[in-house]
C-alpha positions in Angstrom: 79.5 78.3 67.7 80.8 77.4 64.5 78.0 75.1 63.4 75.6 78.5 64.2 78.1 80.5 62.3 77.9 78.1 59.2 73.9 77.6 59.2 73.3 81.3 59.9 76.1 82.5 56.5 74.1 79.6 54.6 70.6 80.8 55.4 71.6 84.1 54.5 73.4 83.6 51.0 69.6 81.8 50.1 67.9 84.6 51.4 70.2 87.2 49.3 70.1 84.5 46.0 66.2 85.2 45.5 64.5 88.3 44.1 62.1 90.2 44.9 58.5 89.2 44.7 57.3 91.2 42.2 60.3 90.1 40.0 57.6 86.4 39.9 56.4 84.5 42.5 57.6 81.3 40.6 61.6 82.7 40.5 61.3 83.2 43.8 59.7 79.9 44.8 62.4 78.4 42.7 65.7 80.0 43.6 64.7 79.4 47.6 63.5 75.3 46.9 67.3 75.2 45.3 68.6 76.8 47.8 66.4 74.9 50.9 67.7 72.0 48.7 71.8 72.4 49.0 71.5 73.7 52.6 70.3 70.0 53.6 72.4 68.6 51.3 75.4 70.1 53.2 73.5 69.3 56.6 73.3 65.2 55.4 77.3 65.2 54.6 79.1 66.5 57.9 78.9 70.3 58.0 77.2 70.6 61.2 79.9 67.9 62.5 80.7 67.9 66.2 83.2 70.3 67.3 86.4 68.0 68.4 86.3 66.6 64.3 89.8 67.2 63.5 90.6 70.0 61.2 91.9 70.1 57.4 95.0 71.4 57.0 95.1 74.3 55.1 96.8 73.5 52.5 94.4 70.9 51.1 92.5 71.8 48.5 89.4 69.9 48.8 89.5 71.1 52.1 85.7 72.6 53.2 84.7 76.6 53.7 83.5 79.3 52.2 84.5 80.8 49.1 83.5 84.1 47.2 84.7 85.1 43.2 83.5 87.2 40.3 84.0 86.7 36.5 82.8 87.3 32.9 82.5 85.6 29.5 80.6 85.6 26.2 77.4 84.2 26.1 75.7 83.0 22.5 72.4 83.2 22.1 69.5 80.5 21.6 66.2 82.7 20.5 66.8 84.2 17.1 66.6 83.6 13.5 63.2 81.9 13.0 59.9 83.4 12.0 57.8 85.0 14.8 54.1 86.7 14.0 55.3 88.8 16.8 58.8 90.0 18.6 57.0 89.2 21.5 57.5 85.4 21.0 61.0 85.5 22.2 59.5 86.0 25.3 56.4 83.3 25.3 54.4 85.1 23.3 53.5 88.1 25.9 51.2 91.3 23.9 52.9 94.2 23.0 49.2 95.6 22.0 50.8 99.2 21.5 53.2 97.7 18.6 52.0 95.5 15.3 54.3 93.1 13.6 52.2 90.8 12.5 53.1 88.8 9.6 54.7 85.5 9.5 57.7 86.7 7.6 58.7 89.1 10.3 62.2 87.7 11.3 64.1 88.7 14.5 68.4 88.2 15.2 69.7 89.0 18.6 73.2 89.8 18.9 75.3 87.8 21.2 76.2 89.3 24.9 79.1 89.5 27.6 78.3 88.9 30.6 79.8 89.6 34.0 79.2 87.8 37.2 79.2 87.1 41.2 79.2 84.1 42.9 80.1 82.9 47.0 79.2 79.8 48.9 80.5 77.1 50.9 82.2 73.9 50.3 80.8 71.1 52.3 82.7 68.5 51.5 85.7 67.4 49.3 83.5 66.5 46.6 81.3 69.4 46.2 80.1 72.2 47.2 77.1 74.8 47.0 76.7 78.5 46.8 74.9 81.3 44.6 75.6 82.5 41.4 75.2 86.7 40.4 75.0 87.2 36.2 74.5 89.9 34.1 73.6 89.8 30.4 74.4 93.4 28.9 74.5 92.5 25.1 71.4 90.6 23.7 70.3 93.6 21.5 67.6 92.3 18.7 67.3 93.4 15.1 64.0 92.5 13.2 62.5 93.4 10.2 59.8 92.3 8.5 56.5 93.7 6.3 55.5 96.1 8.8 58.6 98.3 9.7 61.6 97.0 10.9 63.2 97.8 14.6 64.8 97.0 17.4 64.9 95.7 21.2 67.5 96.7 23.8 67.8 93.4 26.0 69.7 93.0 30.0 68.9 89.7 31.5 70.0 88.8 35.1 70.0 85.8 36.1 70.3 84.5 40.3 71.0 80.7 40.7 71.8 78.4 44.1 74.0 75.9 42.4 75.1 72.2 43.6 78.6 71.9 42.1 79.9 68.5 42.4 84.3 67.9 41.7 85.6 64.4 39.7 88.8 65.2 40.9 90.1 66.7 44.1 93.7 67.4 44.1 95.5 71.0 42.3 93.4 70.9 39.5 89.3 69.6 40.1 86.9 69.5 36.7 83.5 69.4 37.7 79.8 69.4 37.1 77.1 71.8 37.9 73.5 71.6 38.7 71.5 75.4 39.4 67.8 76.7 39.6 66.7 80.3 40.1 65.3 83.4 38.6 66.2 85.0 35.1 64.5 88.0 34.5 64.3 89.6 31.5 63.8 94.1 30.6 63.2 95.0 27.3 62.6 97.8 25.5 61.0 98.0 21.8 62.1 100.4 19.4 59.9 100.9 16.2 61.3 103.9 14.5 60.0 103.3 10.6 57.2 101.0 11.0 53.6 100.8 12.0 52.3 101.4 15.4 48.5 100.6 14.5 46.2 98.6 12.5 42.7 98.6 11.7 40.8 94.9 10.8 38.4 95.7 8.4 36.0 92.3 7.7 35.6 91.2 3.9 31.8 91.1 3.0 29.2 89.4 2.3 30.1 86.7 5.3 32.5 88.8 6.5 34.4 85.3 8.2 37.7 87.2 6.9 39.4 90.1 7.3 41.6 92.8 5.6 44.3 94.8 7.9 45.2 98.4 7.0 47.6 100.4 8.7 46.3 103.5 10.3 49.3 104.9 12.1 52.9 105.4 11.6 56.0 106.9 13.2 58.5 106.0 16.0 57.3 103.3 19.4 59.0 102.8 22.2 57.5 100.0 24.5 59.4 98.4 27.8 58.7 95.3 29.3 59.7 93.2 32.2 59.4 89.2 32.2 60.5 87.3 35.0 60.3 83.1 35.9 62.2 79.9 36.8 65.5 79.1 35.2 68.0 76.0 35.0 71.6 76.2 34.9 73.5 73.1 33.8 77.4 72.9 33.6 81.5 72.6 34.5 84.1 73.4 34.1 87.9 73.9 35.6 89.2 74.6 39.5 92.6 75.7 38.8 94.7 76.2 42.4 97.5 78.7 41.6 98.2 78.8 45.7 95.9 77.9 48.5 93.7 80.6 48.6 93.3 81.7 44.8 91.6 79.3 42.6 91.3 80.1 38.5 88.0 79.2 37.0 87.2 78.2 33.5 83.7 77.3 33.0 80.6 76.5 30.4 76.9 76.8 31.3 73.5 76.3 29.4 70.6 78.2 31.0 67.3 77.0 30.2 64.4 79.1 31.3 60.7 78.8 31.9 57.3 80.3 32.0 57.1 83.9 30.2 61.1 83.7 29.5 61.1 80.3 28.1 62.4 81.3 25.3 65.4 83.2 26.2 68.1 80.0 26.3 71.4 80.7 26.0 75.0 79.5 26.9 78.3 80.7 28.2 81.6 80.3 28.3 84.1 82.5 30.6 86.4 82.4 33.5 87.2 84.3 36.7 89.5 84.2 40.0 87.7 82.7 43.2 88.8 83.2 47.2 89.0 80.7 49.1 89.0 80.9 52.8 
């Protein structure tokens, strides 16, 4: 019963780790391989083990079994400060038809972000373990400015990784290494209060091969977006046992997306408290 018990909870936390479909068919595909991929990783190592194994003692701390925590931190972001023709190519260069910034001197700065986050899992053997990881990116609000109007986007990103987390040492205190893939997806909503929300291209005679643009609208645009692929989380950080059961974490991550969000790279530092059971 306990090897259904374990195999059924580890389905499960892959099933809840992915998003929806129509958040990309891509994140999805990714964030259940990962997942399909530490399930048999904790299959190959013992977990499934035959029922008269002896047991760890609980007071050992690489011990295996599940775990759940939550956290936060500061994240710094990777996408700003360099010269877009649109905002739009933070995020892979998706059409905002409805807004114009063009001009190569348009510049955009997104602010940096807390985040807050989730994660459970299981520990399959005294050297590392696998689970999902829950994050929420509230601050990542962008400033541009540029010859057309200046403005503003209004950024959340949340991100859902299955992560392989692998400990160097296994006594009170266990630095480690992690390896993730999943889904980062990405809402945004443009705010264009001064500038110009259309353009006419008007050619230059005789060949007309070139062409002038004039503004023919102006006023306030407001535009939301969703963008949604495959992301990468690399990292480690600290396991720090205060008793048996509560574990202080101190951690550093770099997320590197793909597809439509490639752009959107950032990293984090934080901490939280973790369960162990």
């Amino acid at each position: 019963m306990k090897r259904i018990a374990i195999a059924l909870s580890l389905f499960v936390l892959n099933f809840v780790a992915s998003p929806a479909l129509a958040d990309g068919i891509k994140g999805v595909a990714g964030t259940l391989g990962m997942g399909a991929v530490s399930t048999m990783l904790c299959v190959l190592t013992g977990i499934y083990a035959e029922e008269d194994e002896a047991e760890e003692s609980a007071d050992d701390f690489d011990r295996t079994g599940f775990f759940v925590g939550a956290g936060g931190g500061f994240a710094g972001e990777d996408f700003s400060r360099r010269p877009v023709n649109d905002i739009a190519d933070i995020f892979s260069n998706q059409p905002r038809l409805a807004v114009a910034y063009a001009g190569s001197e348009t510049i955009a700065k997104a602010d940096d972000s807390w985040s807050v986050k989730g994660r459970g899992g299981y520990r399959c053997h005294s050297r590392y373990s696998v689970g999902a990881t829950f994050e929420y990116f509230g601050g990542f609000d962008t400033q541009w400015y540029g010859p057309l109007g200046t403005g503003g986007d209004d950024i959340d990103i949340f991100v859902t990784t299955v992560d392989i987390k692998g400990y160097l040492l296994t006594g009170r205190y266990q630095p480690y290494l992690l390896l993730g893939g999943g889904t980062m997806n990405v809402s945004t909503k443009v705010t264009n209060p001064t500038g110009i929300n259309g353009i006419t291209e008007v050619p230059i005679p005789p060949d007309n091969t070139e062409s002038l643009l004039y503004p023919t609208a102006f006023g306030p645009v407001i535009q939301s977006r969703n963008y949604s692929d495959f992301v990468f989380r690399f990292g480690g950080g600290f396991d720090i046992y205060a008793t048996d059961h509560v574990v202080v974490n101190i951690d550093a991550n770099y997320l590197v997306p793909m597809g439509e969000v490639s752009g959107v790279g950032m990293f984090t530092i934080g901490g939280g408290i973790e369960y162990r059971f």
